[in-house]
N, C-alpha and C positions, 0 to 999 in steps of 0.2 A: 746433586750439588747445586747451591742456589749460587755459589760466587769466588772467581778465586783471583789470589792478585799474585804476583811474584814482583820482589825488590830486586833486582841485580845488578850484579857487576859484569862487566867482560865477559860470555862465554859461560860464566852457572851464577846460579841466583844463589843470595845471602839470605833468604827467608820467606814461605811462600806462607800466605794467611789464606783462608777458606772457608767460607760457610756453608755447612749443611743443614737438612734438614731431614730425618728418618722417618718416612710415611709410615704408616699406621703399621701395612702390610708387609713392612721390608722385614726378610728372611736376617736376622742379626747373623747371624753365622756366616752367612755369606757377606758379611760388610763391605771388606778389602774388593772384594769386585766392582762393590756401586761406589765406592769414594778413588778414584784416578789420583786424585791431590798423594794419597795416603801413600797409595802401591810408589806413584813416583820419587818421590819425597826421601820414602825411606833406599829405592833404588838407587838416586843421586845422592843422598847422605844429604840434602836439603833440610833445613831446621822446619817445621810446621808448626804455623798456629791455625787453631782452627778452633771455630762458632759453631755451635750444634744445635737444632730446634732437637733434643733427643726422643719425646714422647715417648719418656721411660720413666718409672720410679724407682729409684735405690737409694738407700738411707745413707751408703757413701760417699756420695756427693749433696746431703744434705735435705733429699725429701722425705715427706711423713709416715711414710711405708716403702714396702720393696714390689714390686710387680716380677711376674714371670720375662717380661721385653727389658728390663732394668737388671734381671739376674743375668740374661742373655748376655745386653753391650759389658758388664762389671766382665765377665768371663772372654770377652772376646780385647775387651781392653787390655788385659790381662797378657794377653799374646804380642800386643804391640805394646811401640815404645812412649807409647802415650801416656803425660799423667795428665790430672784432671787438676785445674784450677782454682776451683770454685771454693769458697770458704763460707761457713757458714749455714745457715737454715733461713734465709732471708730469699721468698719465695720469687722464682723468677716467670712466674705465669698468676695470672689473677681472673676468675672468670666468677658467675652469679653463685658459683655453690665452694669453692675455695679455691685457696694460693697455695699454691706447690713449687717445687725447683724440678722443670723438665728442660734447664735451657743449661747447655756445660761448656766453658771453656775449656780446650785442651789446649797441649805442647808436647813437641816432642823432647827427650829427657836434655837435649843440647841447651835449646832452651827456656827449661825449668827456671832458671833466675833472671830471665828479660824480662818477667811479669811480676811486677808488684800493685799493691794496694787493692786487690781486683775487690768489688763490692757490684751490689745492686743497687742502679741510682732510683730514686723515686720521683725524678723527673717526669711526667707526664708523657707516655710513648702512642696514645691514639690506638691502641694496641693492646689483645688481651698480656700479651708480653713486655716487661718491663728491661727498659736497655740495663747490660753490662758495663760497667765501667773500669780500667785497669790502667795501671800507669806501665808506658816501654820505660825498661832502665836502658835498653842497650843503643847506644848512639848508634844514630843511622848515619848512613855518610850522603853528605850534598849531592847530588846530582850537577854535574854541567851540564847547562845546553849549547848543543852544536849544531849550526843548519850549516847546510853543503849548497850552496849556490849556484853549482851545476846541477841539482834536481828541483830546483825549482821550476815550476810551472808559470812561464813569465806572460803568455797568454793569459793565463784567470787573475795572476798578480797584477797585469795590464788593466786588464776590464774592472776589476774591484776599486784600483785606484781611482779610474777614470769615473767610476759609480760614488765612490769619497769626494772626489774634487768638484763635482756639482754642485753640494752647501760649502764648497771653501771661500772664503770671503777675500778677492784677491787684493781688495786696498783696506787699509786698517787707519785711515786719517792722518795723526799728529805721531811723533814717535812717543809723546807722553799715552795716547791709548794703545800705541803697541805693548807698554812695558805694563799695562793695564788685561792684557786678554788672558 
């Protein structure tokens, strides 16, 4: 797993997103044991999206042949509730000898319709792999922030201020250059 975020509410999360990436040598079959995101996800009925460096080929998802490790994940995808993304034959890896699609959006089938426009940007990535791009339709909800005042740390808040108020300038001249700062 290179990374995973969870959005929440209260007590369960509203969407967790995750990137992987499937080493050379990983045993497809046994997937659901290396991805934690996946096993949990589907245990709490959690929606999943998730980024994959796949290092697979299948004409499925839009590369120029099929591999034996691309027949593997098509069959193991198959068992899960996962579809695939990706649109097109618009290669998402580029290196000195050719451009392929081994990089795949998923979701889980909840949701299949929070993803649109998804393409491959040709934005410049420094990278043999070229970014994803995809529009969310589904509103996210704002976040409040709340600080609790009795956990603050009034010691290190004490000392930082007093670290601030060293370049504080405590006379500012005329109130014409106050209304000036």
């Amino acid at each position: 797993m290179v990374g995973m975020s969870e959005l929440k509410k209260p007590r369960r999360a509203n969407l967790r997103v995750s990137g992987n990436r499937l080493e050379p040598g990983v045993v497809l079959s046994r997937l659901s044991h290396r991805n934690p995101d996946l096993l949990s996800s589907r245990r709490r009925s959690i929606p999943l999206k998730l980024g994959c460096h796949a290092n697979t080929h299948q004409t499925v998802w839009g590369s120029s042949d099929t591999n034996g490790r691309g027949d593997a994940l098509l069959q193991y995808l198959v068992t899960t509730s996962l579809y695939i993304m990706n649109r097109g034959r618009e290669p998402t890896f580029y290196n000195s000898v050719r451009g392929e699609v081994i990089d795949l959006t998923m979701c889980t089938s909840g949701t299949k319709g929070w993803v649109g426009s998804w393409r491959v940007s040709n934005e410049p990535s420094l990278s043999h792999h070229r970014y994803i791009q995809f529009e969310w339709k589904k509103r996210c909800l704002k976040t409040r922030a709340f600080r609790n005042s009795r956990k603050t740390d009034w010691a290190y808040f004490r000392k930082n201020l007093r670290n601030e108020l060293q370049f504080f300038k405590p006379s500012f001249g005329t109130t014409d250059e106050l209304d000036h700062i």
